[in-house]
C-alpha positions, -999 to +999 in steps of 0.1 A: -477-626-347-462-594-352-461-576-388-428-567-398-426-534-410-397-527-440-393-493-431-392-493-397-364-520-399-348-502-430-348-471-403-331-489-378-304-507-399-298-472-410-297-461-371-267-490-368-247-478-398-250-439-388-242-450-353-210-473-363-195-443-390-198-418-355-179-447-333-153-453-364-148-416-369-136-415-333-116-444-325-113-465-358-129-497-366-107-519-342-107-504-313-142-491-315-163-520-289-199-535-301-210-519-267-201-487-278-218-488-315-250-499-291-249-472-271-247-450-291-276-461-314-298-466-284-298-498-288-293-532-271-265-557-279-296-581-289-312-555-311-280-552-326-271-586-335-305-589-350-298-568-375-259-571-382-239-604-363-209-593-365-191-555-366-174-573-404-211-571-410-215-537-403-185-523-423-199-547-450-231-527-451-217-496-450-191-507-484-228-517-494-244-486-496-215-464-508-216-488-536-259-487-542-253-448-542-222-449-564-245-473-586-276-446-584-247-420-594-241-440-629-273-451-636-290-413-634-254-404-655-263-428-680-298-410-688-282-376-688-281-358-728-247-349-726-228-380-714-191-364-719-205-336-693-222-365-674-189-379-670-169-347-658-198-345-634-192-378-621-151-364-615-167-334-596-188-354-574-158-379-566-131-347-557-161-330-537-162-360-515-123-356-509-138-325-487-154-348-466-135-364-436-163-385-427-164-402-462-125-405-464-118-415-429-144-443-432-131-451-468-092-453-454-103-477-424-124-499-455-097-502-470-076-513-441-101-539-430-102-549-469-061-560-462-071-580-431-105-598-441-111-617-472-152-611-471-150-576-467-120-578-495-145-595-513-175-566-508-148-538-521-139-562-549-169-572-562-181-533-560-147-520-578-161-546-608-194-531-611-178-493-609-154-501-638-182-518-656-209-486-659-183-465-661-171-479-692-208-485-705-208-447-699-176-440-719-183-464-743-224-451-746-204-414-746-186-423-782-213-440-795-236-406-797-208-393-811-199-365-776-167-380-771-131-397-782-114-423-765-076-426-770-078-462-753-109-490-753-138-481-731-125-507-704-090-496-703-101-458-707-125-463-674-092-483-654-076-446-665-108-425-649-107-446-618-071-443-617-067-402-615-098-406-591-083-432-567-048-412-569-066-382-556-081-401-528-049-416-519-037-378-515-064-364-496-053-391-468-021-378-466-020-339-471-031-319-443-045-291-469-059-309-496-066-283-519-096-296-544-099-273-570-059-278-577-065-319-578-094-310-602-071-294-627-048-321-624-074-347-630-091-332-656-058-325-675-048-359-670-082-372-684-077-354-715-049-378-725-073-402-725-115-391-725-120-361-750-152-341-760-160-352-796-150-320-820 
């Protein structure tokens, strides 16, 4: 009997999902063929469907491990010394991202499958919960150690955060110069109504 190996099959899971964001990136998740996403991992349709049944499967693995990373991102936030600075860093990281047309062209057609298909609807949901959740733990971890002021409750503060951030994402789909550094100062001026360092 053969010995599965977890890294080689983490490697080519990976291989899938790399493959399927190139195929997206070209000719969007609907019209992009299963044949396709197999050719260009090198792979066969069999292969494939061993690892993912369905393309819903693949775009649900790829909302998956935005959301481990974007967890990873919080979690390594949490343990930081200055947790108002963690925070702006955490702004930074989202805006840079804004740069990237892979990450928003793949986050726009999410989004559009998210409309269409309750499970993956359910992937971006259940994902959006745990964001707001350790980002208030943060905010609310933040005033606690006395490095910052919150003009609403932590959960309501961390719906404003996620708002400003979602609004610039929203605008870097539909500018043809999205200019970063302007958003930022818009953001962070925004954020001061609500998140402030402590005096």
């Amino acid at each position: 009997m053969r010995t599965i190996d977890p890294a080689r099959q983490q490697a080519r899971r990976q291989q899938i999902l790399e493959a399927a964001i190139a195929c997206f990136m070209r000719k969007g998740f609907h019209a992009t063929r299963t044949a396709e996403i197999c050719a260009q991992a090198s792979m066969s349709p069999g292969n494939l469907f061993h690892y993912f049944p369905t393309k819903e499967a693949i775009i649900a693995a790829i909302v998956e491990e935005d959301q481990r990373e974007t967890a990873e991102r919080f979690v390594a936030a949490g343990r930081a010394s200055d947790l108002y600075q963690a925070l702006l860093d955490i702004v930074d990281d989202s805006l840079r991202m804004l740069a990237d047309p892979v990450y928003t062209r793949i986050g726009l057609e999410v989004l559009a499958e998210a409309v269409r298909n309750p499970e993956v609807f359910a992937c971006v949901a259940r994902g959006e919960e745990v964001r707001k959740a350790e980002l208030a733990r943060l905010l609310a971890a933040a005033v606690e150690r006395g490095q910052a002021r919150l003009a609403l409750p932590p959960a309501q503060a961390a719906d404003w955060v996620l708002l400003l951030l979602d609004g610039a994402f929203g605008r870097a789909m539909v500018e043809a110069h999205f200019d970063t550094a302007a958003y930022r100062a818009l953001v962070l001026g925004a954020l001061a109504a609500v998140v402030a360092p402590a005096p």
